[in-house]
N, C-alpha and C positions, 0 to 999 in steps of 0.2 A: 462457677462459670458465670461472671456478670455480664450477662443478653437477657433483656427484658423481650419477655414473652407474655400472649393473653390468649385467651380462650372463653368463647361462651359472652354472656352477657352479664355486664356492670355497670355500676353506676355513675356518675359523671365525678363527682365524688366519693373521695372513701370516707368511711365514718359517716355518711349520711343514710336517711331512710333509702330502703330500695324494696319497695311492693311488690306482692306477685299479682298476677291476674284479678285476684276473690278480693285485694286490699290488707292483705298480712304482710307481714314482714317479711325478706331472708333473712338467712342469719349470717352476720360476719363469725370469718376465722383468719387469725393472722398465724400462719404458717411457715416458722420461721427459726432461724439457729444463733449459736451465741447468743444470748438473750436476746434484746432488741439492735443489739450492733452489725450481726449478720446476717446473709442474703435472705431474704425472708418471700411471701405471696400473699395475697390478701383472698383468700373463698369466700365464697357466697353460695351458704345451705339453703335447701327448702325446710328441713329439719334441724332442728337444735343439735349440734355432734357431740353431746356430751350427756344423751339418756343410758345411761347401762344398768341393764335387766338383774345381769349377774357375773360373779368373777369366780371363776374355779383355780383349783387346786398349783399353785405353778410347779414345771418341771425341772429339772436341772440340767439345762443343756450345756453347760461352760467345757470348755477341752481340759483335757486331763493329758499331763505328760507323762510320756513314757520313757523319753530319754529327756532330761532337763539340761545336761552340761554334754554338747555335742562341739567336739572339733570334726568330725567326722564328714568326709564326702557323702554324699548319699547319689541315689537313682530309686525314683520313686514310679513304676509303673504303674501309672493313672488310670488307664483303662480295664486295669483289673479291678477298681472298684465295682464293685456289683450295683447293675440297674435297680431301682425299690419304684413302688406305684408313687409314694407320697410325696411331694417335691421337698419338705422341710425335713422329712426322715432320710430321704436322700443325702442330703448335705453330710459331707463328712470331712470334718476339720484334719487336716495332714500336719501343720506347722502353724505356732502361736507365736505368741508373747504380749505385753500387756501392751500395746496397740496397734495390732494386726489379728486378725486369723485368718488361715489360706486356706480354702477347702475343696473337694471337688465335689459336683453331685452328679447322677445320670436317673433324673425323674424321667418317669413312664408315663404319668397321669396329669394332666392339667388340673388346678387347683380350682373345683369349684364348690364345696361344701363350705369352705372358711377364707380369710381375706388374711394378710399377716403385714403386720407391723414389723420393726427393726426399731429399737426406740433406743438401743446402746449404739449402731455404727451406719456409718454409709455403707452400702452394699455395690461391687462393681461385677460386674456378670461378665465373664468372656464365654460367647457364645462358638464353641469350637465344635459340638454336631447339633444339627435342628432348627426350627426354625419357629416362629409364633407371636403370641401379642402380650407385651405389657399392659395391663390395665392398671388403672391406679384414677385415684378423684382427681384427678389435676388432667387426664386426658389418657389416651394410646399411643404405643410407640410400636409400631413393627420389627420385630429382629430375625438374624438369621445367620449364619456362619460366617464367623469375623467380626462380631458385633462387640462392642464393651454396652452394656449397659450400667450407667452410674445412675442409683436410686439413693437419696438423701433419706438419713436418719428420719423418724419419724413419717414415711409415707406408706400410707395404707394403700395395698397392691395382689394382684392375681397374674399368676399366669397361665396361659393360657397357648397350649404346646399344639404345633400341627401332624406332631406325629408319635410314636413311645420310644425313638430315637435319639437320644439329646445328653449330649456332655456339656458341662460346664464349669469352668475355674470361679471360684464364687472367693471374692478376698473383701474381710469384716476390715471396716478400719474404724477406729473409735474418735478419730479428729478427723474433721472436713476435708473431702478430697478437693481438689481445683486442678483446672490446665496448670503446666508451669508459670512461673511470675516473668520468667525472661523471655513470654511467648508474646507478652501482652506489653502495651503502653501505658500511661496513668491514667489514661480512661477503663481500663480493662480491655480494651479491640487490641486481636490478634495483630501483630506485626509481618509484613511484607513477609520476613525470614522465617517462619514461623511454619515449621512440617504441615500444620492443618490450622484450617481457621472456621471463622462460625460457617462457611457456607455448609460445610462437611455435620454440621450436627443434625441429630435426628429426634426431631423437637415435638413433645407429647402433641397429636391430634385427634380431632373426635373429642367429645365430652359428651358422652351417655350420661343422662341424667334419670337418676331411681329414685320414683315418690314411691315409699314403700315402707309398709310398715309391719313388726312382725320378730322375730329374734334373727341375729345376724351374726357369726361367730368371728371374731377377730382374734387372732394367735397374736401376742406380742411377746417381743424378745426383751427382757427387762434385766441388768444386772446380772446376766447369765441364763435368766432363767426363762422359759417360757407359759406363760400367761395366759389362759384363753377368758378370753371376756364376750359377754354376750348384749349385744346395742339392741335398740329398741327401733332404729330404723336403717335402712341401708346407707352404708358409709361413702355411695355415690353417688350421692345427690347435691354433688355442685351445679351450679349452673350457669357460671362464671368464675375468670379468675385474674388476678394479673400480679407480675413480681419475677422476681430471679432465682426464686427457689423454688427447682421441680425436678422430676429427672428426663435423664438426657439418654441418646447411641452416638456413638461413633463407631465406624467401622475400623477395623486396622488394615482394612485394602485401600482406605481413604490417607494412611499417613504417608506423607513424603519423603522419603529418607534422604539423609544431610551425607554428603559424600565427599571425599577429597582426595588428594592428591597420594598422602598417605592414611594408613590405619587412622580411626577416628575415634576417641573411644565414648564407653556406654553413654555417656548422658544427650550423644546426639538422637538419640532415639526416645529422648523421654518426652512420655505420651502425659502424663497425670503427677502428683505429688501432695504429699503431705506433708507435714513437720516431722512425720516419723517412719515414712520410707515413699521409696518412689517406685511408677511402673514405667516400663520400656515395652517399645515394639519395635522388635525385628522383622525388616519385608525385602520381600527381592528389592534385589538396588545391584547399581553397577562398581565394580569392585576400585579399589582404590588407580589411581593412575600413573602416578611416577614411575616411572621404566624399571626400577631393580626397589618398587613394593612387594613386600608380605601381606596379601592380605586376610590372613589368619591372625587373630587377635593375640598379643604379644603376653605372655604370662605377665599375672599382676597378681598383687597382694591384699587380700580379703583382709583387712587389718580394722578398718570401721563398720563392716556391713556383712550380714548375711547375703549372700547371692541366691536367686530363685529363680530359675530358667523354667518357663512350661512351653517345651516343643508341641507345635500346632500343626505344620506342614512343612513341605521339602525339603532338601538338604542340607543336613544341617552340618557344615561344613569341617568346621572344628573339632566332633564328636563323632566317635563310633558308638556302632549299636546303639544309634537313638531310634523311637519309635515315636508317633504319635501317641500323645497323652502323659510320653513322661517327665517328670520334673525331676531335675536333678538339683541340688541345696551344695554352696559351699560354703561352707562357712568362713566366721570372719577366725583371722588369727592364723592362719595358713596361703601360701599363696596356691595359685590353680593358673591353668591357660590351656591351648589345644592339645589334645591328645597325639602321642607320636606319630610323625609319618603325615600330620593334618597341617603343618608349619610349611616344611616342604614342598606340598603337595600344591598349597595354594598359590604358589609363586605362577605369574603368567595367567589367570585364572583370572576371566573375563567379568565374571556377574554369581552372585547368589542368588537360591530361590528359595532362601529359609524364611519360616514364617514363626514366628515365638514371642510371648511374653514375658517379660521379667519383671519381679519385685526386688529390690534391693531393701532390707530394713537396718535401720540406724541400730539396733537390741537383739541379741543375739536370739533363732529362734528354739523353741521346743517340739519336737514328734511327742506325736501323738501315737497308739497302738495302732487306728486307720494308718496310717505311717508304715511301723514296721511291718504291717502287713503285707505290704505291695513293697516293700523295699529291695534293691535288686543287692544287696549284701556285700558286693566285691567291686563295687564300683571306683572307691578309694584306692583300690590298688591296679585302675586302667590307663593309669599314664608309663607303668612301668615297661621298658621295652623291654 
């Protein structure tokens, strides 16, 4: 997302001295992806960021399939995942492949004993129950139902929950998320047509700054595995910053939906993108307008892309027996479309008040055992009349 942002205080130049109070130094860190070609931020420590005490043992957190070669419909009820105290044990991967993982978590407990890194993928948080505070060195972001939150590889972060309430779709991508490319102009600013633009962003504020010194536990996620390493002083002690690379919210009651005359299909709703799948948001919007539309989504053929719907709220038109929290997966190689009786039904049918996510990925996905677990087993066969 190139919008230059700052925080805190900096120097007039970069690359030059910048004293503290006593006549010390800070410290520069450049903050940054693709090596030095991509969006990057410049901090400024009171502390050097690179004293570490100790490194223990790492774990092996990688997903593991359970089903690898799926043509298979699925219905995956999400909210049978079971609540845990620890926000990172929480997390439980449903659908992989080698550059995505989809997971859901429902922590109970705000992360205060350790800080966690992601040092393999961006991280996007849909915040679908709960509400609370990103922390991270680069500043706070407030979230709360409806939120994506997009956290950039490599940023050291807490959160920090208002209540033991809290569901979330948590999707690993291993190549840099961005807005779409056809949202922006060759400066990067949003364009007039464009569902949402920078007004709508939810841009870190606040910059607590920790002179602190002492052991400070950091979890990082590295190559599958996780890491705990221990710093010699606390990892938030910025005290300025400036650059393009930090993270961000956006709400999904913030997107515009793109509407016409007839049926529209999926990519008017896409919210984000990678090189190797993209997300969508579905919001109430006024239903298509030409006097003899359908507008119930016309069967189409899953032939390049897994599909991955996560129902969020209201009626989800298309679909029976949908609930909050569950994701239904179709796969590529089969076609799919509304359920019988939902085609018909729509005709004359003024407005939706559906609320949902979707990932589409370019690679076919893999379940995981969290998967089969909550899998609703017959769902492949609910188009049949």
């Amino acid at each position: 997302m190139p919008l230059y942002h700052t925080l805190g205080d900096i120097p007039h130049k970069r690359h030059t001295v910048f004293k503290k109070a006593d006549g010390s130094l800070h410290y520069e860190q450049l903050f940054g992806t693709i090596g030095f070609e991509g969006m990057s931020s410049l901090l400024y420590h009171l502390n050097q960021p690179t004293m570490v005490k100790a490194v223990g043992v790492p774990k092996d957190i990688s997903p593991k399939a359970a089903v690898t070669y799926n043509i298979t419909s699925r219905l995956l009820k999400g909210f049978q995942v079971e609540p845990e105290d620890d926000f990172l044990e929480s997390r439980k991967v449903v659908l992989f492949n080698s550059d995505v993982n989809v997971g859901l978590a429902a922590p109970r407990k705000s992360m205060t004993d350790y800080f966690y890194k992601n040092a393999d993928a961006d991280e996007l948080l849909f915040i679908h129950k709960g509400k609370g505070t990103l922390k991270t060195f680069l500043g706070e972001i407030a979230f709360e139902y409806g939120d994506y939150i997009l956290i950039p590889r490599g940023m050291i972060y807490q959160i920090q929950f208002d209540s033991e309430d809290n569901r979330l779709l948590v999707t690993e991508s291993y190549s840099p998320i961005y807005t779409p490319k056809r949202y922006r102009n060759w400066f990067g600013q949003h364009l007039e047509h464009s569902p949402f633009c920078e007004r709508d962003f939810k841009l870190p504020q606040n910059l607590p700054t920790h002179d602190e010194k002492g052991k400070f536990v950091i979890k990082v996620q590295k190559q599958g595995q996780l890491h705990e390493l221990v710093y010699a002083s606390h990892p938030f002690d910025v005290v300025g910053w400036d650059g393009y690379n930090y993270p961000y919210g956006f709400s999904i009651h913030d997107f515009e939906p793109i509407t016409g005359r007839v049926h529209q299909p999926p990519p008017v709703h896409q919210t984000f993108e990678t090189n190797a799948f993209v997300v969508c948001s579905f919001v109430p919007r006024m239903y298509d307008y030409h006097p003899q539309a359908i507008p119930a989504p016309y069967n189409h053929s899953n032939i390049d892309s897994d599909e991955v719907l996560y129902y969020v709220d209201g009626d989800f038109m298309s679909r029976k027996n949908i609930d909050k929290g569950y994701i239904s997966l179709h796969p590529a190689g089969i076609p799919h479309g509304p359920h019988p009786g939902t085609y018909e039904a729509s005709i004359g049918k003024a407005k939706t008040e559906e609320l949902a996510v979707m990932i589409d990925t370019f690679k076919p996905l893999k379940l995981t055992q969290a998967a089969l677990d909550i899998d609703d087993k017959t769902y492949y066969r609910s188009w049949l009349e």
